[in-house]
C-alpha positions in Angstrom: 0.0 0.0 0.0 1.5 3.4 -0.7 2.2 6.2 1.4 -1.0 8.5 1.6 -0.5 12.5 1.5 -1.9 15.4 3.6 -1.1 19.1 3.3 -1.3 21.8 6.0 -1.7 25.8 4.9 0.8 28.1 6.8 0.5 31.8 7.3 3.8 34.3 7.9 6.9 36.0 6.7 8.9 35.5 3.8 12.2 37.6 4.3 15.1 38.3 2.2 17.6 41.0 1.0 16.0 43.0 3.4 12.5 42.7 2.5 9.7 41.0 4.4 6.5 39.7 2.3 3.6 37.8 4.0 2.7 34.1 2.4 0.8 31.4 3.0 2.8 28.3 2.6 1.7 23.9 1.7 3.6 22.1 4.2 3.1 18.7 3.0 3.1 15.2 4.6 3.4 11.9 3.0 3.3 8.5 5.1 1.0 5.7 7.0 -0.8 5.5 10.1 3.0 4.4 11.4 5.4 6.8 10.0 5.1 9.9 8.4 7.6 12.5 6.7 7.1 16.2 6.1 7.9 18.4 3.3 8.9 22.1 4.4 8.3 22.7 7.9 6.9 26.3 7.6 6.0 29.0 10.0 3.8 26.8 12.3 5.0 23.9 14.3 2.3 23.3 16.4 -0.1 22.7 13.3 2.5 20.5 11.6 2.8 18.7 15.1 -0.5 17.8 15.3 -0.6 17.0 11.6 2.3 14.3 11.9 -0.3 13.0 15.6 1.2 10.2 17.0 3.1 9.1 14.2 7.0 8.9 14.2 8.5 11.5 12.3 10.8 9.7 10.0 12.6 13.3 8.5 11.7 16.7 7.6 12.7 17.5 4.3 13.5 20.9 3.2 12.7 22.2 -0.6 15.4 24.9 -0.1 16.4 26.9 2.4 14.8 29.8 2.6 13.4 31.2 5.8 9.5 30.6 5.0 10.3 26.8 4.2 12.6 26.1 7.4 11.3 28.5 10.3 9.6 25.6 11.8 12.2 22.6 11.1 14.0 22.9 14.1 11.1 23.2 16.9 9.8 20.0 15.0 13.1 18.4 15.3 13.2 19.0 18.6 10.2 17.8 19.3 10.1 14.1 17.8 14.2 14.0 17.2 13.5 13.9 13.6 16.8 14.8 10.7 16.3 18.1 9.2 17.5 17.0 5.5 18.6 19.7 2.8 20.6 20.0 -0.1 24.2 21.4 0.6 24.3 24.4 -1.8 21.3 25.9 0.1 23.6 26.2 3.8 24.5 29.9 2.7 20.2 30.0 3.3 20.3 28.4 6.3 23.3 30.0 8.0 21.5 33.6 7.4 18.5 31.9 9.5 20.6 29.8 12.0 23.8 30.9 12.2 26.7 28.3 13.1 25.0 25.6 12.5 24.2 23.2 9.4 21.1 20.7 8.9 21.2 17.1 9.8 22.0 16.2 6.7 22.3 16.2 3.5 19.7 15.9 0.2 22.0 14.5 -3.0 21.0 14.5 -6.5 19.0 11.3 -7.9 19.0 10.0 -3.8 16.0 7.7 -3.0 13.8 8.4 0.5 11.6 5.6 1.4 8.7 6.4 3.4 5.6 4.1 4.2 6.9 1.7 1.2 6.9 4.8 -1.5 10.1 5.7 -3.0 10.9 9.4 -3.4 13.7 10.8 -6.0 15.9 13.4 -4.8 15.8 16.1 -8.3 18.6 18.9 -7.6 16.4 21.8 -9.5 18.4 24.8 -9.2 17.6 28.6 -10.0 15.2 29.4 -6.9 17.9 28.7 -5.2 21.5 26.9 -5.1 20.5 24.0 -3.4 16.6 23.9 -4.5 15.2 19.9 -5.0 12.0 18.7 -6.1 10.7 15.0 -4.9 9.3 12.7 -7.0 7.1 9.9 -6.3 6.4 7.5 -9.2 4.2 5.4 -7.5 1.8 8.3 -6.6 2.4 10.2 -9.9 3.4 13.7 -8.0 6.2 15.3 -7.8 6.7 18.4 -5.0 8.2 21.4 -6.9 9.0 23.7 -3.9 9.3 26.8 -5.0 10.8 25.4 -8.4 7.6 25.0 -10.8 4.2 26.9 -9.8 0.7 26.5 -11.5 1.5 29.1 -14.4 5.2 29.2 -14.3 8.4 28.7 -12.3 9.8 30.2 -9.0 10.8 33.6 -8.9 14.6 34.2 -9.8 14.7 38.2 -8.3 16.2 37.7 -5.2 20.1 36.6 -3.8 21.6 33.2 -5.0 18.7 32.6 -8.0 19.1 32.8 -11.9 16.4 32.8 -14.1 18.3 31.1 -16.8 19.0 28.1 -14.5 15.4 27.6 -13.2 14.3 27.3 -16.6 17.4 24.7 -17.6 16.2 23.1 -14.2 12.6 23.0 -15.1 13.3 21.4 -18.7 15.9 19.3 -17.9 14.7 17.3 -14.9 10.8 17.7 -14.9 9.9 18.0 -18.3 10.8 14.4 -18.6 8.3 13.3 -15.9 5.2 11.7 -17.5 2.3 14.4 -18.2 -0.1 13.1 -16.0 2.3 13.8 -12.7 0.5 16.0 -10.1 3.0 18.8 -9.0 2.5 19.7 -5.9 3.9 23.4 -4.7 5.0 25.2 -2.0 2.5 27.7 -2.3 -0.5 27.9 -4.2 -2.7 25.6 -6.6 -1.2 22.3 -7.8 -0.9 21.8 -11.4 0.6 18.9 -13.7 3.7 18.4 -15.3 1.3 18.2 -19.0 -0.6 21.8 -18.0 2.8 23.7 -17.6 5.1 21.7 -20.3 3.8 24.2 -23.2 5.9 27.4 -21.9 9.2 25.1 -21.4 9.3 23.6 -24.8 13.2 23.5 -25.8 
């Protein structure tokens, strides 16, 4: 039996190169009644606490490293002694959150995370970011973009440490290729699919 998903809406502060902009962010879970793993612990760890229940976290698995994706990774580690996981080119992110110290460890292009049974692929999508991934589950036919691919478009590429021209290599290279059909689910906002969003990436 595969791993079954929920979702939790977060509300607060995005903040970088000195500007502050309110969001609302999809902190995502994916697991059994058993175990459970969550997708960008953002703004509120109490809701994503009592989303996860009485389940053991198996990891909390960070997108990227900005501050509206990890704010909440380290009260929920501390709580259930979970790994904070991130990819390595995003510390320069994390270090301007929580300096002198690192995640648990690390995300790695093309790595597999087993959770409940279901396989997730590690993609290293950068452009939002450095270290930006997206995970992608064949067996349930989604893929979480982050803040890589949104309904209508990719991530924004205005702020420190993105590039426009990478998120768009990113986007074509390593989720273009995922069958049409796969759900993408965001880090903020609607989901699409791969099929609704592959017309504006044609190489």
């Amino acid at each position: 039996m595969a791993a079954e998903l929920g979702k939790v809406v977060t509300s607060g502060t995005f903040s970088l190169d000195g500007q502050d902009f309110a969001v609302d962010n999809n902190v995502w879970l994916l697991g059994d009644d058993r175990e459970v793993l969550v997708i960008d612990a953002a703004h509120d760890p109490d809701a994503i606490m009592a989303a996860v229940g009485g389940r053991r976290l198996s990891a909390i698995v960070c997108t990227h490293g900005h501050n509206d994706h990890i704010n909440a990774a380290p009260q929920v580690a501390e709580a259930t002694g979970a790994p904070i996981l991130m990819h390595p080119d995003d510390q320069v992110l994390w270090r301007m959150i929580y300096p002198g110290t690192v995640p648990d460890g690390d995300l790695t292009d093309e790595e597999v995370i087993e959770i409940a049974a279901t396989p997730l692929r590690v993609l290293h999508t950068p452009g939002h970011s450095p270290g930006s991934v997206c995970l992608y589950a064949p067996a349930l036919r989604v893929v979480f973009s982050g803040d890589t691919l949104f309904h209508g478009g990719p991530g924004a590429t205005g702020r420190s440490y993105s590039n426009h021209d990478t998120i768009i290599r990113s986007i074509q290279d390593r989720l273009m290729d995922l069958p049409p059909e796969t759900v993408v689910h965001t880090g903020h906002g609607e989901d699409t699919t791969i099929g609704a969003e592959s017309g504006q990436f044609a190489q």
